[in-house]
C-alpha positions as CSV (number, residue, x, y, z in Angstrom):
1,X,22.3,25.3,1.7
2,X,21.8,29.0,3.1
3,X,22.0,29.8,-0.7
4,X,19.6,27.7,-2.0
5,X,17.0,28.7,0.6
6,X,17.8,32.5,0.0
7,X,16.9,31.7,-3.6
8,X,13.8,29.7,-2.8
9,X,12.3,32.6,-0.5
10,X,13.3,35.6,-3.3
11,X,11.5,33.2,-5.9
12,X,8.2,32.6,-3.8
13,X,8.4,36.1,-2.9
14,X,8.6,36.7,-6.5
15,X,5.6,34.9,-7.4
16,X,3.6,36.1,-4.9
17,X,3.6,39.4,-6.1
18,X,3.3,38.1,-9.7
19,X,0.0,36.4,-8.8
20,X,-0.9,39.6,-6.2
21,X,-0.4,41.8,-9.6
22,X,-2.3,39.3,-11.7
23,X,-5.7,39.4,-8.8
24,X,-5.3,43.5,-9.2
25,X,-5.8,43.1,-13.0
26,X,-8.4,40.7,-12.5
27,X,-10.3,42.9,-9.8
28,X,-9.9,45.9,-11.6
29,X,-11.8,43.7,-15.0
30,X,-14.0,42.3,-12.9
31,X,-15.5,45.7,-11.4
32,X,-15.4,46.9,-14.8
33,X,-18.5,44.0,-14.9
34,X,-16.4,41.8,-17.8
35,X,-18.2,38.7,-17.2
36,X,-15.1,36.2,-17.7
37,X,-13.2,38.2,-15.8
38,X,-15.5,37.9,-13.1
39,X,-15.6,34.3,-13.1
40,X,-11.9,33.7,-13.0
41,X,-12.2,36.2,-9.9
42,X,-14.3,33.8,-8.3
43,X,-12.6,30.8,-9.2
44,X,-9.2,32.3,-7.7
45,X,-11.4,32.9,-4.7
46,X,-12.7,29.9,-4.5
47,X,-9.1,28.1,-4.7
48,X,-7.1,30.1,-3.2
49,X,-5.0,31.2,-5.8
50,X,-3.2,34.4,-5.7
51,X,-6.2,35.6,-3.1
52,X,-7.0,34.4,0.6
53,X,-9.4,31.3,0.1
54,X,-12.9,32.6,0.4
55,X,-15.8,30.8,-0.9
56,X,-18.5,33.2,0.1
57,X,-16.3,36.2,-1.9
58,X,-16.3,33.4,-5.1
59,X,-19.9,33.2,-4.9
60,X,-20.5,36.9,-5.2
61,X,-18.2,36.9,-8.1
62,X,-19.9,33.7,-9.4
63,X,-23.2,35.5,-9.5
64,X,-22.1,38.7,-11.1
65,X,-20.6,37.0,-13.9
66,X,-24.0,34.4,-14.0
67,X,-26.4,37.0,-14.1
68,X,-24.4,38.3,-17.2
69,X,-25.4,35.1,-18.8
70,X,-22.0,33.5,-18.5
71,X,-22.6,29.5,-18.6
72,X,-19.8,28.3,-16.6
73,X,-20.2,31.0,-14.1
74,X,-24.0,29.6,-13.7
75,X,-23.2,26.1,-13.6
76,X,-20.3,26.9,-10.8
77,X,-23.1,29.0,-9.3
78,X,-25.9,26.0,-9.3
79,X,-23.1,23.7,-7.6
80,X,-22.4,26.1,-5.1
81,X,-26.4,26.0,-4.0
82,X,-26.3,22.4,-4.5
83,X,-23.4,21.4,-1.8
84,X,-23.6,24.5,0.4
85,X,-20.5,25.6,-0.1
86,X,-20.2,29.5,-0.1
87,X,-24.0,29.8,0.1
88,X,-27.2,28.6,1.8
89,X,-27.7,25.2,0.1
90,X,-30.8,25.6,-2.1
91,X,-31.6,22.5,-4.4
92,X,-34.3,24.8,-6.4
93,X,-31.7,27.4,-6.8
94,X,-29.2,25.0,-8.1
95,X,-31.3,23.7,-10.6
96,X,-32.5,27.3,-11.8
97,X,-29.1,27.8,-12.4
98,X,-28.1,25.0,-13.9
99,X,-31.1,25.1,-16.8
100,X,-29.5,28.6,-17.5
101,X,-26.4,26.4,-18.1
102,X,-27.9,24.1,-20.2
103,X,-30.6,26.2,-22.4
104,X,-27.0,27.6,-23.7
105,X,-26.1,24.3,-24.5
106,X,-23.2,23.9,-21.3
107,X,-23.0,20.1,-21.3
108,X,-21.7,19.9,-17.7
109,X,-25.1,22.2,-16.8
110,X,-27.0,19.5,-19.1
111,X,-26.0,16.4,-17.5
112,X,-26.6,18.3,-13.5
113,X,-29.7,19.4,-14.6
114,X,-30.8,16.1,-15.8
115,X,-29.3,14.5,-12.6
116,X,-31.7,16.8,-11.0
117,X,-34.4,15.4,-13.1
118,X,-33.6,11.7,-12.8
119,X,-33.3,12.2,-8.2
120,X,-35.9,14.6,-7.7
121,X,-33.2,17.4,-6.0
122,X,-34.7,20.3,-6.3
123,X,-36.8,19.5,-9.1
124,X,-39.9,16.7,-9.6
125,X,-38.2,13.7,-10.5
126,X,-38.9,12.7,-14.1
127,X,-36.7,10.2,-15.7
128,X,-37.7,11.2,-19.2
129,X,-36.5,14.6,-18.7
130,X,-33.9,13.5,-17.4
131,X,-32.9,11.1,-20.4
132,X,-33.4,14.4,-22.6
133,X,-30.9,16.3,-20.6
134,X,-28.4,13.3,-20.3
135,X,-28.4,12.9,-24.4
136,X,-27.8,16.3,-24.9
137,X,-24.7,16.5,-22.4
138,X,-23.2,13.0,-23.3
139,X,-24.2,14.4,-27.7
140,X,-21.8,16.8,-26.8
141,X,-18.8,14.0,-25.3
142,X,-19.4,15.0,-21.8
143,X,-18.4,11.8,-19.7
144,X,-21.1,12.4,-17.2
145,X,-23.9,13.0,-19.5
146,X,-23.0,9.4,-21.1
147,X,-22.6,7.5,-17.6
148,X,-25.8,8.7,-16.6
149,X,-27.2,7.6,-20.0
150,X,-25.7,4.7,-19.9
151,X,-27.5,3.8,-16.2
152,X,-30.8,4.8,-17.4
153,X,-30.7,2.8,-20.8
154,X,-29.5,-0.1,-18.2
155,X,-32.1,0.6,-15.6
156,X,-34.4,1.7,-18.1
157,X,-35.6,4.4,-16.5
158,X,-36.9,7.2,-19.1
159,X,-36.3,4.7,-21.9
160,X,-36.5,1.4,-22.9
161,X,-34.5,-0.9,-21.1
162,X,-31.4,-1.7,-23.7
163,X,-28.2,-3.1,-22.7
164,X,-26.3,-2.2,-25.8
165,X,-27.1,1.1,-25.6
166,X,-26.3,1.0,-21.9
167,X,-23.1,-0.7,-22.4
168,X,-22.1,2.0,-25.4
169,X,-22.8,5.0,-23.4
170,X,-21.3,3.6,-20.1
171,X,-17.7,2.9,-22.3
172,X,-18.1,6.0,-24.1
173,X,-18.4,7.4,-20.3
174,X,-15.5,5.4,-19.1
175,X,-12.9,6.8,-21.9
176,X,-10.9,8.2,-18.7
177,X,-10.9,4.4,-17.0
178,X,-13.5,6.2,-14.6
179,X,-14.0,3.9,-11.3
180,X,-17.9,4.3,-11.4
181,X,-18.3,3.9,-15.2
182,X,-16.2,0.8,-15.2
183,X,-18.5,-0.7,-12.5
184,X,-21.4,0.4,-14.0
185,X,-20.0,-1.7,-17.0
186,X,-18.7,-4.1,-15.2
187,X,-22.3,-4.9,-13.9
188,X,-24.1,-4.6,-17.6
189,X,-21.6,-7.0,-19.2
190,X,-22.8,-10.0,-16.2
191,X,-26.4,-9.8,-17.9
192,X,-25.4,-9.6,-21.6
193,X,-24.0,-12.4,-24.2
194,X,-20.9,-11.9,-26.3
195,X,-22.8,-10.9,-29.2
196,X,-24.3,-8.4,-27.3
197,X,-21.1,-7.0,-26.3
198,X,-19.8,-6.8,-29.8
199,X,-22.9,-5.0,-31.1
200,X,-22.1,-2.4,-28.1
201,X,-18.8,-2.0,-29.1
202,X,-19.9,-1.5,-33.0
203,X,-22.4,1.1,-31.2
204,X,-20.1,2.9,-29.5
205,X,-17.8,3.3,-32.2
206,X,-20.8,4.4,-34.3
207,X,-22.4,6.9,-31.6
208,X,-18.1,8.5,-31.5
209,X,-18.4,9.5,-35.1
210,X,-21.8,11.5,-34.3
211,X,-20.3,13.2,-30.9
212,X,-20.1,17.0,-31.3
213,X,-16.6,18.3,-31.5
């Protein structure tokens, strides 16, 4: 047993200064202003991992590597203003950020910005904005961009009201048996016949052959 923890400590010892070397490396890249590297800087900041957990320190890195145009580094950075973690929260900010994102075509920065859109957080609420931004980020087989889409073809809110389409987005959305999708479903399949569920599963499998690989 005194072995086997002996062995244990050396190999945690081990890995801790792999993942100290790997943080140098990264540092060193990331003050050298390469954008990516600068990201991952602030993602090991903001988990923890290989560095002290500092969520202020992964903000600064997020922002360095943003302002380089980075898209994931600006949607991490419009999420950080939107909770208020690591940074004042600032709805406005988060949404700046997050059209950055999604003017380069980031879906996750799409379907935020859209969400933005569609509850008036940090920008005027507008549900047909908000449609456009949802289409784009589900177009591209992001599953929060097609629940959203779903709920506002269901709601119809910033589009006709249109339970097949709902129903197609919100399964598209619910690929990963997704707890809110499948209740969203759940609740659109109570107002529709069994016809209408067939033509939204013929949709859906239509709308998977035009999703952006």
């Amino acid at each position: 047993m005194g072995k086997a923890l002996c062995s244990l400590a050396l190999f945690l010892a081990l890995l801790s200064a792999c993942l100290a070397d790997d943080t140098n490396t990264l540092r060193k890249s990331a003050e050298k202003s390469d954008a990516s590297a600068q990201l991952a800087l602030g993602l090991a900041y903001f988990t923890g991992d290989g560095v002290t957990k500092d969520r202020v320190e992964a903000v600064k890195w997020y922002r360095k590597s943003a302002e380089q145009g980075n898209a994931v580094a600006q949607v991490k950075l419009g999420m950080a203003y939107g909770s208020g973690i690591g940074v004042t929260k600032n709805p406005v900010m988060a949404v700046t950020w997050y059209r950055k994102a999604a003017e380069q075509d980031n879906p996750i920065g799409q379907a935020n910005l859209g969400l933005a859109y569609y509850k008036g957080t940090g920008a005027t609420k507008d549900f047909v904005e908000a449609v456009k931004w949802f289409r784009k980020s589900a177009e591209q087989g992001n599953a929060k961009g097609q629940l959203n889409l779903g709920m506002a073809y269901a709601d119809g809110n910033g589009v006709p009201k249109n339970l097949i389409e709902a129903h197609a987005w919100l399964d598209l959305g619910n690929a990963g048996n997704d707890e809110v999708a499948q209740k969203h479903l759940d609740a659109v399949e109570k107002q529709m016949t069994k016809g209408q569920i067939a033509d939204a599963a013929k949709r859906a499998k239509a709308l998977v052959a035009t999703i952006k690989k």
